[in-house]
Biopython code that builds the backbone (N, CA, C, O; Angstrom):
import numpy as np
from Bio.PDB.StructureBuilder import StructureBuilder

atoms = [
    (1, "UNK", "N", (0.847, -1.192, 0.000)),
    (1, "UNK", "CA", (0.000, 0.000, 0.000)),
    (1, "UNK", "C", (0.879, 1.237, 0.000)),
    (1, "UNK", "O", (1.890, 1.244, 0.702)),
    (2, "UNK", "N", (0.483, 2.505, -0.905)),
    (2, "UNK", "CA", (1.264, 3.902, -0.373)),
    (2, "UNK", "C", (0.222, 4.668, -0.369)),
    (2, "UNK", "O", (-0.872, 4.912, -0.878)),
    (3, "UNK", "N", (1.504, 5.137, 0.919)),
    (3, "UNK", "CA", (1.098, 6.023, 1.726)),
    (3, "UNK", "C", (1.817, 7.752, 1.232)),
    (3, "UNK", "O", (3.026, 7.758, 1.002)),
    (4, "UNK", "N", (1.469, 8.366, 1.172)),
    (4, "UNK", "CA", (1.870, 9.930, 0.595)),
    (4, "UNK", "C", (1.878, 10.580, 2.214)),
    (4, "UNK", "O", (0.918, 10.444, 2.972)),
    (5, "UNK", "N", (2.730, 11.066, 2.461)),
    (5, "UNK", "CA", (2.662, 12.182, 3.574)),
    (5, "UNK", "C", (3.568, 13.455, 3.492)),
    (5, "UNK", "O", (4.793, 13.511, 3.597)),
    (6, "UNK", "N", (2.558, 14.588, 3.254)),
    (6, "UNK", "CA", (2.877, 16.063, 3.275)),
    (6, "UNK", "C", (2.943, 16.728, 3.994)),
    (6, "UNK", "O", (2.254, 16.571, 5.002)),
    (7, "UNK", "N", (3.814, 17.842, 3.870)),
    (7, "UNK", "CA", (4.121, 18.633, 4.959)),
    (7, "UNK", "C", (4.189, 20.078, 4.163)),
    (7, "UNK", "O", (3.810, 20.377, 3.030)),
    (8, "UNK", "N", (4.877, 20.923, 5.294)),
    (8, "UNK", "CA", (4.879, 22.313, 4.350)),
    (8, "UNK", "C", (3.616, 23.061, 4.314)),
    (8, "UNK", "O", (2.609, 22.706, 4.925)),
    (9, "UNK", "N", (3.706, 24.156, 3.544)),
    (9, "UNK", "CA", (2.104, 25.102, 3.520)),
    (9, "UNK", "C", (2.492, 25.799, 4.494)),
    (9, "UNK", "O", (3.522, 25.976, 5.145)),
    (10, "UNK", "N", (0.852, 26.363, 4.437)),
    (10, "UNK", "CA", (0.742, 28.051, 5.515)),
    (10, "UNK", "C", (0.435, 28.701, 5.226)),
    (10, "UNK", "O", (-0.040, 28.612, 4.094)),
    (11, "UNK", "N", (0.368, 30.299, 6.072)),
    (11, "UNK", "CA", (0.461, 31.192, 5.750)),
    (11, "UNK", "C", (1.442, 32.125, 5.730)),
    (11, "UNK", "O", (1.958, 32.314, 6.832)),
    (12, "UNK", "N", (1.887, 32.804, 4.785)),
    (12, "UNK", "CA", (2.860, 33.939, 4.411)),
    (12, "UNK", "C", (2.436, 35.243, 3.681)),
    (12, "UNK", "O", (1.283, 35.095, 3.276)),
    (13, "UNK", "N", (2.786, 36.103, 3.455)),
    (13, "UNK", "CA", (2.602, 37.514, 3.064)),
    (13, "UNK", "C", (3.271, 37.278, 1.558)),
    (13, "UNK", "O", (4.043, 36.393, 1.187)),
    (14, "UNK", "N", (2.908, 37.978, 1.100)),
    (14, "UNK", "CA", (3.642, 38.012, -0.844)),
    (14, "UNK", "C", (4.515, 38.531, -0.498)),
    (14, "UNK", "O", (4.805, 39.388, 0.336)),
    (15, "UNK", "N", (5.256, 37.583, -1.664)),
    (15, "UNK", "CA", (6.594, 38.010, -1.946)),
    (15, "UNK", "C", (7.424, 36.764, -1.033)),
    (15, "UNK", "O", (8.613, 36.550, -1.272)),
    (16, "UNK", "N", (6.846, 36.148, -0.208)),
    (16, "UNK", "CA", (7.321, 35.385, 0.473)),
    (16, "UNK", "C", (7.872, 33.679, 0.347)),
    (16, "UNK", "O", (7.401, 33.042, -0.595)),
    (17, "UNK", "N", (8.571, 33.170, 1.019)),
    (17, "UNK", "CA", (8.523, 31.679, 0.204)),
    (17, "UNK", "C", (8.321, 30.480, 1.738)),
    (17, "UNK", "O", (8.486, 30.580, 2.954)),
    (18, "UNK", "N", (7.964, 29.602, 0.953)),
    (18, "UNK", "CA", (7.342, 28.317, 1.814)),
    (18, "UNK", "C", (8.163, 27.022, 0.749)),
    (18, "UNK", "O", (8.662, 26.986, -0.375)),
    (19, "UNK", "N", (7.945, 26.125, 1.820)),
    (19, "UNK", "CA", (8.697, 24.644, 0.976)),
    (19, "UNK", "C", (7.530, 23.473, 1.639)),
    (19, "UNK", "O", (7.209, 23.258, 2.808)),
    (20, "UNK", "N", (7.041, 22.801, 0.259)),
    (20, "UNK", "CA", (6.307, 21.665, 0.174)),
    (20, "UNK", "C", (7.301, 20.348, 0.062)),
    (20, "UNK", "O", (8.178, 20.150, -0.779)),
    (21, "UNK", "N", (6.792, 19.288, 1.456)),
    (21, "UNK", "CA", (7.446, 18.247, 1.062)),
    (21, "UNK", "C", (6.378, 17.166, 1.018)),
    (21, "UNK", "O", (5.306, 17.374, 1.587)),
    (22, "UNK", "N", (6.586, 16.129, 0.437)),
    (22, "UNK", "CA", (5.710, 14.733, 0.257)),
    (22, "UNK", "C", (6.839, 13.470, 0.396)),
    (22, "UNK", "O", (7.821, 13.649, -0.324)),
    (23, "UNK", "N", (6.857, 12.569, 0.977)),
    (23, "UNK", "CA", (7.691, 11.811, 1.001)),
    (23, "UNK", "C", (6.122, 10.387, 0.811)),
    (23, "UNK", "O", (5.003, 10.449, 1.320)),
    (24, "UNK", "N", (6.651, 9.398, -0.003)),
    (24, "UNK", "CA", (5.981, 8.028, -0.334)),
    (24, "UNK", "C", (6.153, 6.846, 0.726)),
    (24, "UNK", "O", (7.203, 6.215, 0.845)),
    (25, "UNK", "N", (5.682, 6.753, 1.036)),
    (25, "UNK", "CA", (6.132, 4.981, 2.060)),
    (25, "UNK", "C", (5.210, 3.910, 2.001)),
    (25, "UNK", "O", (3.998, 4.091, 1.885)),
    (26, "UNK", "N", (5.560, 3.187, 2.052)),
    (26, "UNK", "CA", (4.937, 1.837, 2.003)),
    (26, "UNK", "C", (5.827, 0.360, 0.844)),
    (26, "UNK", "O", (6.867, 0.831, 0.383)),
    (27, "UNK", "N", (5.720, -0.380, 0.611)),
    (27, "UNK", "CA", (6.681, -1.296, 0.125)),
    (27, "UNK", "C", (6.312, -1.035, -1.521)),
    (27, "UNK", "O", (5.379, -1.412, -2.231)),
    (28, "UNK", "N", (7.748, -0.039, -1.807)),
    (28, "UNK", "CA", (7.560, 0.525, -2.968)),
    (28, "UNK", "C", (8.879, 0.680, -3.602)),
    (28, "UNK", "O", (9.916, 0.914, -2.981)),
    (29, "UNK", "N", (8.735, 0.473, -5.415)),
    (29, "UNK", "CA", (10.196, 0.385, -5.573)),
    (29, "UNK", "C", (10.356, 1.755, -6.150)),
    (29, "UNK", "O", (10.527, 2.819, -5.555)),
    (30, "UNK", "N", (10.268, 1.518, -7.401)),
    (30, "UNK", "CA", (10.884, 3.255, -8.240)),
    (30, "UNK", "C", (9.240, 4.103, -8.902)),
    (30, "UNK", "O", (8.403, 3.936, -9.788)),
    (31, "UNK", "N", (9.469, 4.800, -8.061)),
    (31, "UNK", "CA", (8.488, 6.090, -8.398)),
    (31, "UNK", "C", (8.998, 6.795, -9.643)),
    (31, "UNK", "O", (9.954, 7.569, -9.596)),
    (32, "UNK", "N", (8.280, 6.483, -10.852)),
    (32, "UNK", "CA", (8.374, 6.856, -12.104)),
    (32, "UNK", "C", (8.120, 8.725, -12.181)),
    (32, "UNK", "O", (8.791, 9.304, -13.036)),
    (33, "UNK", "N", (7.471, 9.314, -11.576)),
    (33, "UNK", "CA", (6.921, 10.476, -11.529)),
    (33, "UNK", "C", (6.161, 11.208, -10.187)),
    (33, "UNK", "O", (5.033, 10.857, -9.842)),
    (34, "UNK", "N", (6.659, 11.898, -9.726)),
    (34, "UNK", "CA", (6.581, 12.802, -8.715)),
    (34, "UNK", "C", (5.824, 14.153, -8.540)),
    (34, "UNK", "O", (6.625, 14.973, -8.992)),
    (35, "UNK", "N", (4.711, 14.833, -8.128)),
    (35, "UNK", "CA", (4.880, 16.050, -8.398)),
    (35, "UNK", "C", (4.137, 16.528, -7.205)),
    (35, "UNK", "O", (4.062, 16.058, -6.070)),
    (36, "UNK", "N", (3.452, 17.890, -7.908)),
    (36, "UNK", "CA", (2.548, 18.546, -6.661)),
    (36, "UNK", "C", (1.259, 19.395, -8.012)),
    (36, "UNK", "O", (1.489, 20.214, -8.902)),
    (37, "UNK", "N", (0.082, 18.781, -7.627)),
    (37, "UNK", "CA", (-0.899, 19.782, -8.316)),
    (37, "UNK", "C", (-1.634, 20.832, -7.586)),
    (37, "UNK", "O", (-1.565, 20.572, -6.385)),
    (38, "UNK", "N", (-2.198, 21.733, -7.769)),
    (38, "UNK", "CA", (-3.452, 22.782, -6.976)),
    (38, "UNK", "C", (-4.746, 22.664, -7.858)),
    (38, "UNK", "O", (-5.077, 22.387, -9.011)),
    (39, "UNK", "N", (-5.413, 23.119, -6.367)),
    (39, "UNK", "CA", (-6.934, 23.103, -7.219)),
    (39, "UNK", "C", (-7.508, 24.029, -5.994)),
    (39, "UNK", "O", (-7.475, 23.945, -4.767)),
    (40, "UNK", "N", (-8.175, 25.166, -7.160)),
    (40, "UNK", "CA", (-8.893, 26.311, -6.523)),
    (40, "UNK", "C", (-10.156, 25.932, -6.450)),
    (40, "UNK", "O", (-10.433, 25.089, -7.303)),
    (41, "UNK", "N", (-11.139, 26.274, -5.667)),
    (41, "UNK", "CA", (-12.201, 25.786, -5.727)),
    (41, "UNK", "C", (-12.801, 26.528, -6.750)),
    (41, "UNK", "O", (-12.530, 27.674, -7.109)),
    (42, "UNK", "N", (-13.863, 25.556, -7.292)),
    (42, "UNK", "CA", (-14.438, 25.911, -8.786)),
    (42, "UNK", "C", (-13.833, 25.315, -9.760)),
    (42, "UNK", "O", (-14.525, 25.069, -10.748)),
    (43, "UNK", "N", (-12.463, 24.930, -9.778)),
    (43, "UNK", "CA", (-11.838, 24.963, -10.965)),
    (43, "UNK", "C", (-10.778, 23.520, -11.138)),
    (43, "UNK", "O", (-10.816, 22.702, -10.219)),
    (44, "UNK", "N", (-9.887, 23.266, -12.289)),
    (44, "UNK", "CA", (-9.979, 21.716, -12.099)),
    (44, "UNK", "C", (-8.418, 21.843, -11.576)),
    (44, "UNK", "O", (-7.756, 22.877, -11.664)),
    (45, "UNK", "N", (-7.916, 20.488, -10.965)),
    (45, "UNK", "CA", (-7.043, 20.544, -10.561)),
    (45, "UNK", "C", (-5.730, 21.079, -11.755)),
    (45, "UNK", "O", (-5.914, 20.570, -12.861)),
    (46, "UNK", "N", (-4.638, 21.885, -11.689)),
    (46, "UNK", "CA", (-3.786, 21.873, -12.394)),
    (46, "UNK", "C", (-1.786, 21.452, -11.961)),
    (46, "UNK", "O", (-1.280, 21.186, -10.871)),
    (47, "UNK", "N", (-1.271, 21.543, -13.071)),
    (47, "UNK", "CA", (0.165, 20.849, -12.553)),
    (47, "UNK", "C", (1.049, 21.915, -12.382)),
    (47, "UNK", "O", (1.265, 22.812, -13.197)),
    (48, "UNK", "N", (1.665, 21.735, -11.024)),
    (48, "UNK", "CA", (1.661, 22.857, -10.218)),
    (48, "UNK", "C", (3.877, 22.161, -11.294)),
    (48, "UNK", "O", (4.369, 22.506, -12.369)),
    (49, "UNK", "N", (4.305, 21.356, -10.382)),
    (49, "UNK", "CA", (5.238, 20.906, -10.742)),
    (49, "UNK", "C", (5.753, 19.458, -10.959)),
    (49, "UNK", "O", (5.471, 18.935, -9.881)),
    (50, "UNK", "N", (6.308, 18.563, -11.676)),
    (50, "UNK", "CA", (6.813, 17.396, -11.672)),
    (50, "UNK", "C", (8.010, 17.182, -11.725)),
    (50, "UNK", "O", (8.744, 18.125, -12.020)),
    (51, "UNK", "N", (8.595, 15.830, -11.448)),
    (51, "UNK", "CA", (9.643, 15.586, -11.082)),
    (51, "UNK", "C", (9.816, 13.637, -11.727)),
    (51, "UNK", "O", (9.223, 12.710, -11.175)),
    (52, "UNK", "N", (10.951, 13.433, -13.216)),
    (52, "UNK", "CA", (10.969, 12.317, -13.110)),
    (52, "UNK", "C", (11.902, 11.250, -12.376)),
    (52, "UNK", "O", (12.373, 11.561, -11.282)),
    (53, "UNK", "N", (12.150, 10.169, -12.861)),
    (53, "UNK", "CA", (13.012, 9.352, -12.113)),
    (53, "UNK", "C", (14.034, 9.737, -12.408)),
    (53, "UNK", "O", (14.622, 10.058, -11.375)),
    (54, "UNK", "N", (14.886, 9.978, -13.632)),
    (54, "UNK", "CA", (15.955, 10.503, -14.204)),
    (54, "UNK", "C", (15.918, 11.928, -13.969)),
    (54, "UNK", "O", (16.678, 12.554, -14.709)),
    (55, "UNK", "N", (15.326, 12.541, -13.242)),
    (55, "UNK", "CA", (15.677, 14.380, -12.702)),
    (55, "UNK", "C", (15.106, 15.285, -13.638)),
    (55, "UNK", "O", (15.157, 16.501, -13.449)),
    (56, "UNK", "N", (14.426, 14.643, -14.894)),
    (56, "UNK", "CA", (13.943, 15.827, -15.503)),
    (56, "UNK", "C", (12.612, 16.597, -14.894)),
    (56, "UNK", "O", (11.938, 16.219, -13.936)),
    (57, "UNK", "N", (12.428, 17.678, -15.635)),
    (57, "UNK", "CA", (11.354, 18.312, -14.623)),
    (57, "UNK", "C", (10.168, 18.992, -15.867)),
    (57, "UNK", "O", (10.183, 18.863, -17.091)),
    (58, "UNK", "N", (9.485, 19.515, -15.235)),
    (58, "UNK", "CA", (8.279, 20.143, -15.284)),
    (58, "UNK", "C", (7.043, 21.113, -14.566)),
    (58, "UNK", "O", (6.206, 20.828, -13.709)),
    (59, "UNK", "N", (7.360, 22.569, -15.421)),
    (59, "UNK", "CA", (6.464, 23.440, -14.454)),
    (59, "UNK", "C", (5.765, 24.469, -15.395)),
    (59, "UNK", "O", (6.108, 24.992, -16.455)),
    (60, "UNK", "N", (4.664, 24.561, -14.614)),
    (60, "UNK", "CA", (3.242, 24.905, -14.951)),
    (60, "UNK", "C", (3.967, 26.530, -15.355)),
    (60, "UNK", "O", (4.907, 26.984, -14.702)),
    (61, "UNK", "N", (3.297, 27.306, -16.605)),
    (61, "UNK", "CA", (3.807, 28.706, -16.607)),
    (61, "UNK", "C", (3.849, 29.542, -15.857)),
    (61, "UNK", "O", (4.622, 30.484, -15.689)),
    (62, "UNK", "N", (2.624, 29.062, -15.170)),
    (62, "UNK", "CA", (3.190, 30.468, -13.967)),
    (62, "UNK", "C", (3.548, 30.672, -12.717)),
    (62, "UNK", "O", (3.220, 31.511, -11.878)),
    (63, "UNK", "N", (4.799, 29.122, -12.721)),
    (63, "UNK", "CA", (5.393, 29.176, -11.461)),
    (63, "UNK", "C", (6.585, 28.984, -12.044)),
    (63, "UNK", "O", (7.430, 28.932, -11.150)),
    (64, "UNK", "N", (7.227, 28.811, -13.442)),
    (64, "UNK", "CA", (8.296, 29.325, -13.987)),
    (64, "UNK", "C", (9.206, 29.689, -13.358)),
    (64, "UNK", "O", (8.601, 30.532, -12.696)),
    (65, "UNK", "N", (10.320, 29.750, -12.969)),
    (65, "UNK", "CA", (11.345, 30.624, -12.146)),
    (65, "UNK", "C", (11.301, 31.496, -10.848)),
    (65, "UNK", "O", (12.036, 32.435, -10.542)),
    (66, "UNK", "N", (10.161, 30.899, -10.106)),
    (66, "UNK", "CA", (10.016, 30.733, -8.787)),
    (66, "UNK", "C", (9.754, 29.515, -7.801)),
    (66, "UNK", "O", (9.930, 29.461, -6.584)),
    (67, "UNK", "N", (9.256, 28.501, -8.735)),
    (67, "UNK", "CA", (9.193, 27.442, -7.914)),
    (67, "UNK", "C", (10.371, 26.310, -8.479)),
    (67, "UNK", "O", (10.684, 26.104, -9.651)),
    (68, "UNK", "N", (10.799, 25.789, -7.496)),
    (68, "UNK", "CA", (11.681, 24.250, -7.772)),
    (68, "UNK", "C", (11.599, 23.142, -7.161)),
    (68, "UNK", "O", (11.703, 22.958, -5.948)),
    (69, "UNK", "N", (11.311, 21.967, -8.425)),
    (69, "UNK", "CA", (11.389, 20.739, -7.493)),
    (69, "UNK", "C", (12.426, 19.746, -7.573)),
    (69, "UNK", "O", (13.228, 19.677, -8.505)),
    (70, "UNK", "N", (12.395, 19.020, -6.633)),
    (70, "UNK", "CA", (14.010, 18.017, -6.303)),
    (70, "UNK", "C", (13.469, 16.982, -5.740)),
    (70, "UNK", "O", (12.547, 17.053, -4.927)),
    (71, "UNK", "N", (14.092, 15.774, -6.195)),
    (71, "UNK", "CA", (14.144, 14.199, -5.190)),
    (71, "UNK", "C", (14.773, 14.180, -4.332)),
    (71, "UNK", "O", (15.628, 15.060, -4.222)),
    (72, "UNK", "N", (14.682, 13.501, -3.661)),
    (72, "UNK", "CA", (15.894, 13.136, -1.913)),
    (72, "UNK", "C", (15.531, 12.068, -1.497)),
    (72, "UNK", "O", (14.358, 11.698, -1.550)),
    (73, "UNK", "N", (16.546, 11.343, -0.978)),
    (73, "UNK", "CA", (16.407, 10.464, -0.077)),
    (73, "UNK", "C", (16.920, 9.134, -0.991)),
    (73, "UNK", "O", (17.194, 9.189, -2.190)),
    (74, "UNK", "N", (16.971, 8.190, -0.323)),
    (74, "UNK", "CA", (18.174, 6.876, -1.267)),
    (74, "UNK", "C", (17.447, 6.103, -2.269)),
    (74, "UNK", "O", (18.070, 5.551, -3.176)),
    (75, "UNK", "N", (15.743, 5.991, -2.146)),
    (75, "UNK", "CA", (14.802, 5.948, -2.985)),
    (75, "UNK", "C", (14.556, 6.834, -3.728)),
    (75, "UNK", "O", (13.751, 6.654, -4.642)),
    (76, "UNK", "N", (15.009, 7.703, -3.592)),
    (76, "UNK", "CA", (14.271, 9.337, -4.454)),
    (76, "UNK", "C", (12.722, 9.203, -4.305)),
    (76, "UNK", "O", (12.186, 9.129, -5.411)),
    (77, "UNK", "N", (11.861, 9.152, -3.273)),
    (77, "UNK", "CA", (11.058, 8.664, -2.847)),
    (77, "UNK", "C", (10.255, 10.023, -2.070)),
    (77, "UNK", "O", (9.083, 10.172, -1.724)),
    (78, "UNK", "N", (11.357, 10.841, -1.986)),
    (78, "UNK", "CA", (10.886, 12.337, -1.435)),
    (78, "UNK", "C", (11.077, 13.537, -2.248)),
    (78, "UNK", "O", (12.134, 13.657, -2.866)),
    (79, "UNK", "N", (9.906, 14.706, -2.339)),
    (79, "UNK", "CA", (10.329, 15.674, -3.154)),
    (79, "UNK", "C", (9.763, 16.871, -2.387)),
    (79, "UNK", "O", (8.797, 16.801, -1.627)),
    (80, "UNK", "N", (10.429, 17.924, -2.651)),
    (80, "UNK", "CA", (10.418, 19.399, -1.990)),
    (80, "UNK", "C", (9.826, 20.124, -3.306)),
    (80, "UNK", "O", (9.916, 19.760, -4.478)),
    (81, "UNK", "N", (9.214, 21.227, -2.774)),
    (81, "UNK", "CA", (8.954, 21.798, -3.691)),
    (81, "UNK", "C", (8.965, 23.029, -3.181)),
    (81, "UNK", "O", (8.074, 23.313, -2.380)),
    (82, "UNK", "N", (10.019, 24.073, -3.547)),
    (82, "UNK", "CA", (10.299, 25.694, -2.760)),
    (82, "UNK", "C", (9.478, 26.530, -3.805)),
    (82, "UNK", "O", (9.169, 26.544, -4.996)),
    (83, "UNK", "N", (9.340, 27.113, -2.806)),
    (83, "UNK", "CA", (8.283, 28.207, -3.388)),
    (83, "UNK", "C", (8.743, 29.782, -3.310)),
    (83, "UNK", "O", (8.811, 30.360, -2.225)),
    (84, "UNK", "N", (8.924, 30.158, -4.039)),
    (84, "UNK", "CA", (9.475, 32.111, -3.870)),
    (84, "UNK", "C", (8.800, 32.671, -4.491)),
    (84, "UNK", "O", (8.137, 32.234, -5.432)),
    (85, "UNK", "N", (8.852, 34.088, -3.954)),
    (85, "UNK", "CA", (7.980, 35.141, -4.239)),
    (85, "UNK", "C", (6.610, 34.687, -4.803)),
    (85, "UNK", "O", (6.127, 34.685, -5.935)),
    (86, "UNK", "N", (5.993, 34.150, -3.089)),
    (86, "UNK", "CA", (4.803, 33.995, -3.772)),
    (86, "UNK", "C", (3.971, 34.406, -4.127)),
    (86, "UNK", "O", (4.142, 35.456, -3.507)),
    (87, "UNK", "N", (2.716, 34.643, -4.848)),
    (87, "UNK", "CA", (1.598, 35.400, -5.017)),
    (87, "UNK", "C", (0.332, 34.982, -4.226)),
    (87, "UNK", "O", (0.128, 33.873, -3.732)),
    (88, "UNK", "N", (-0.400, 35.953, -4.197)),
    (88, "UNK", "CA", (-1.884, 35.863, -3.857)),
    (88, "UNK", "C", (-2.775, 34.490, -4.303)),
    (88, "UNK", "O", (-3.507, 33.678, -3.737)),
    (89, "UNK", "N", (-2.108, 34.808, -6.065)),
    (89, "UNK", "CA", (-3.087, 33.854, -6.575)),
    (89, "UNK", "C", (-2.421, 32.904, -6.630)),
    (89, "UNK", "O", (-2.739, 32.195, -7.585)),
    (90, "UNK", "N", (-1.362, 32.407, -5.863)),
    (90, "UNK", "CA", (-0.837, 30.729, -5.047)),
    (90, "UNK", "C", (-1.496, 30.546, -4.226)),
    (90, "UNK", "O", (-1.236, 29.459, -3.710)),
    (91, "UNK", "N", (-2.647, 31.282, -3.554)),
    (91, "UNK", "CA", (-3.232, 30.448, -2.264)),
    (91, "UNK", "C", (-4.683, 30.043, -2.969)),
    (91, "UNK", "O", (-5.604, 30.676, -3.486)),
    (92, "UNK", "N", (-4.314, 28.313, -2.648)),
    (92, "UNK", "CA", (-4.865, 27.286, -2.612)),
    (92, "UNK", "C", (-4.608, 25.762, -1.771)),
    (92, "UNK", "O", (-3.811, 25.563, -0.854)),
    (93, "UNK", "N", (-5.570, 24.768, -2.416)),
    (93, "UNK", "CA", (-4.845, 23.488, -1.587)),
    (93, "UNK", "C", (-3.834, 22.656, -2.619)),
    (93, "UNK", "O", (-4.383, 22.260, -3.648)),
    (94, "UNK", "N", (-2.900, 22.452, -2.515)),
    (94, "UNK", "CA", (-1.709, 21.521, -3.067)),
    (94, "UNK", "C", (-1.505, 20.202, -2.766)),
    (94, "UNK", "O", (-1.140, 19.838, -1.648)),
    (95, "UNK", "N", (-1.733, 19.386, -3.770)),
    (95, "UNK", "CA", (-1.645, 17.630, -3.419)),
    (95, "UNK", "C", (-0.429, 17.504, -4.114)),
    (95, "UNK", "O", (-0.011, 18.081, -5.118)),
    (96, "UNK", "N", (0.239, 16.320, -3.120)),
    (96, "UNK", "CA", (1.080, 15.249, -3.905)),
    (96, "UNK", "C", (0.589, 14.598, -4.842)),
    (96, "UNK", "O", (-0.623, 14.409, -4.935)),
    (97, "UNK", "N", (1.571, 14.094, -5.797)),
    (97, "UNK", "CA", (0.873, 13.439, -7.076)),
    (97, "UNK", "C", (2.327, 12.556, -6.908)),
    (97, "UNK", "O", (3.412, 13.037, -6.581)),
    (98, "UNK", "N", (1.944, 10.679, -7.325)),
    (98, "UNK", "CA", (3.025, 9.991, -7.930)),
    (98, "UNK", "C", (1.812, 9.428, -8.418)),
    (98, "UNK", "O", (0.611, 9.430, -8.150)),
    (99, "UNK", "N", (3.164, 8.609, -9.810)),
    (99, "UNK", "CA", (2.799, 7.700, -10.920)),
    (99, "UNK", "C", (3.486, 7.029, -10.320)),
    (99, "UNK", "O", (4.663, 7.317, -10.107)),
    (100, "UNK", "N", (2.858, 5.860, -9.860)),
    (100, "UNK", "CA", (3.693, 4.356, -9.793)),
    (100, "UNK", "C", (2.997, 2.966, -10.398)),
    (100, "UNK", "O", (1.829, 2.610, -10.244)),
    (101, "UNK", "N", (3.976, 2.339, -11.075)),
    (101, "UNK", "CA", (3.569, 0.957, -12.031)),
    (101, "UNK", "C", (1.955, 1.159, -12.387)),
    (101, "UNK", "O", (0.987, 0.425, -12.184)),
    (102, "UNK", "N", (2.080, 2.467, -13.006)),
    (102, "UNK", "CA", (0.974, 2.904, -14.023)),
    (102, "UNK", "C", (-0.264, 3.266, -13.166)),
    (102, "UNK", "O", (-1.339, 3.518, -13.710)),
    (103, "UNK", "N", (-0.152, 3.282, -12.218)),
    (103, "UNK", "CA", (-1.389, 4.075, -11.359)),
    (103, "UNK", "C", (-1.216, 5.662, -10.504)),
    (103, "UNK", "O", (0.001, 5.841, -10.499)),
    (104, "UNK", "N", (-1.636, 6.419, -10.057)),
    (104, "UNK", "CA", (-1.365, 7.897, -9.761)),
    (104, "UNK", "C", (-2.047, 7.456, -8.020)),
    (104, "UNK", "O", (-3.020, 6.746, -7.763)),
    (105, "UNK", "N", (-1.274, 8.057, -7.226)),
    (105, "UNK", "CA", (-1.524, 7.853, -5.833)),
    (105, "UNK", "C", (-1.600, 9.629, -5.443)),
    (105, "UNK", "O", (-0.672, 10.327, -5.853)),
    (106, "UNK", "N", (-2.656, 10.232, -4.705)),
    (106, "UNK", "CA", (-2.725, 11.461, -4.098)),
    (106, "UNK", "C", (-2.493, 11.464, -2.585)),
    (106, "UNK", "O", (-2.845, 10.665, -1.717)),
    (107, "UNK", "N", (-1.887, 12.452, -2.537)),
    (107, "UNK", "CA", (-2.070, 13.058, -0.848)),
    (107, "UNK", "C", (-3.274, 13.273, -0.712)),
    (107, "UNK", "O", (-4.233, 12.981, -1.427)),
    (108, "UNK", "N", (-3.137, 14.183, 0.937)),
    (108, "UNK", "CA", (-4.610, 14.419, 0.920)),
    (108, "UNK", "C", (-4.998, 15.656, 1.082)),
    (108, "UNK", "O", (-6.130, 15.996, 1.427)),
    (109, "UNK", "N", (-3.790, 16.605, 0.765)),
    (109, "UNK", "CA", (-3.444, 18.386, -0.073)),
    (109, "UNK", "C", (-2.888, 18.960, 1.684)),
    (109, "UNK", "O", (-2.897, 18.581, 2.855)),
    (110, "UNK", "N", (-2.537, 19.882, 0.990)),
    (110, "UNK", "CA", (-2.336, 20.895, 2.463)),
    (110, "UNK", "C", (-2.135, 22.292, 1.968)),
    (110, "UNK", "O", (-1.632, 22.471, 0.859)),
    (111, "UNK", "N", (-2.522, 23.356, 2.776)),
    (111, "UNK", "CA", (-3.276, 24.582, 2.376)),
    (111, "UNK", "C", (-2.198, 25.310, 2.302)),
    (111, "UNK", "O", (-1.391, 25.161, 3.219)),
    (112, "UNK", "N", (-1.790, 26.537, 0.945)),
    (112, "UNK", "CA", (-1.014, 27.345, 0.983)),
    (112, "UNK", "C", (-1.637, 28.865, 1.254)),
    (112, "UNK", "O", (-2.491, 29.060, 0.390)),
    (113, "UNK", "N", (-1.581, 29.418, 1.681)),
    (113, "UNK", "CA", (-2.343, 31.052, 1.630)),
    (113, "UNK", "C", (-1.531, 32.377, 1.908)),
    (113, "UNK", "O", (-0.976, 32.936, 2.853)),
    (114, "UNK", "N", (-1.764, 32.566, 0.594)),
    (114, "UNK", "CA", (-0.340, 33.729, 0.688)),
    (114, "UNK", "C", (-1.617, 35.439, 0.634)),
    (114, "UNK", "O", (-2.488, 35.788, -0.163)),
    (115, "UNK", "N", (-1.068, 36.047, 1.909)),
    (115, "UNK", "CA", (-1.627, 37.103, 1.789)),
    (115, "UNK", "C", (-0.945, 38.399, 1.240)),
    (115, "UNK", "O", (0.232, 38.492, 0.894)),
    (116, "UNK", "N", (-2.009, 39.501, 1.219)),
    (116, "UNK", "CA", (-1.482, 40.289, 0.356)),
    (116, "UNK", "C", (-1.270, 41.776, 1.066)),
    (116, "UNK", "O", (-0.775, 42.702, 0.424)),
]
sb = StructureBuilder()
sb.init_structure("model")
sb.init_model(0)
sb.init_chain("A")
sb.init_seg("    ")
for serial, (resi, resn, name, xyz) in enumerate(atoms, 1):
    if name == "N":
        sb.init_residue(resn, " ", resi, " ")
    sb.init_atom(name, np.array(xyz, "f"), 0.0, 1.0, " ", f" {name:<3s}", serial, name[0])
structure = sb.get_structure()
């Protein structure tokens, strides 16, 4: 079974930065794909950032050159996701996302709220 457990979030003032972590556990081998999505209410979830097994990456336009994500840990089984200069319209809820042996496993989100 996996298990997703997140950490990270809050509240901060713009302009400010926060770090999202998700680490995977349960009897698991190589996590093909990693990330973090948001979803505002009303609207559908989108891809905030990803992360593959081989380090390549992926990010949504308009977290471009403020947000970064990274693996860690001897599984690469954990990923951070830093957040700078954040905006207003970053506050939402943020889930973990993995692809493993062709199925997608979610967290269960944790709240970012950046005031203004």
């Amino acid at each position: 079974q996996v298990q997703l457990v997140e950490s990270g979030g809050g509240l901060v003032e713009s302009g400010g930065s926060l770090r999202l972590s998700c680490s995977a556990r349960g009897r698991i081998s190589v996590i093909w794909t990693m990330g973090w999505y948001r979803q505002a209410p009303g609207k559908e979830r989108e891809l905030v950032a990803r992360i593959i097994v081989k380090g390549m990456t992926d990010y949504a336009d308009s977290v471009k050159g403020r947000f970064t994500i990274s693996r860690h840990g001897p599984g690469k089984n954990v990923i951070h996701l830093e957040m700078n200069s954040l905006k207003p319209e970053d506050t939402t809820l943020y889930y973990c996302d993995i692809n493993y042996r062709k199925r997608n496993f979610w967290g269960q989100g944790t709240q970012v709220s950046i005031s203004s």
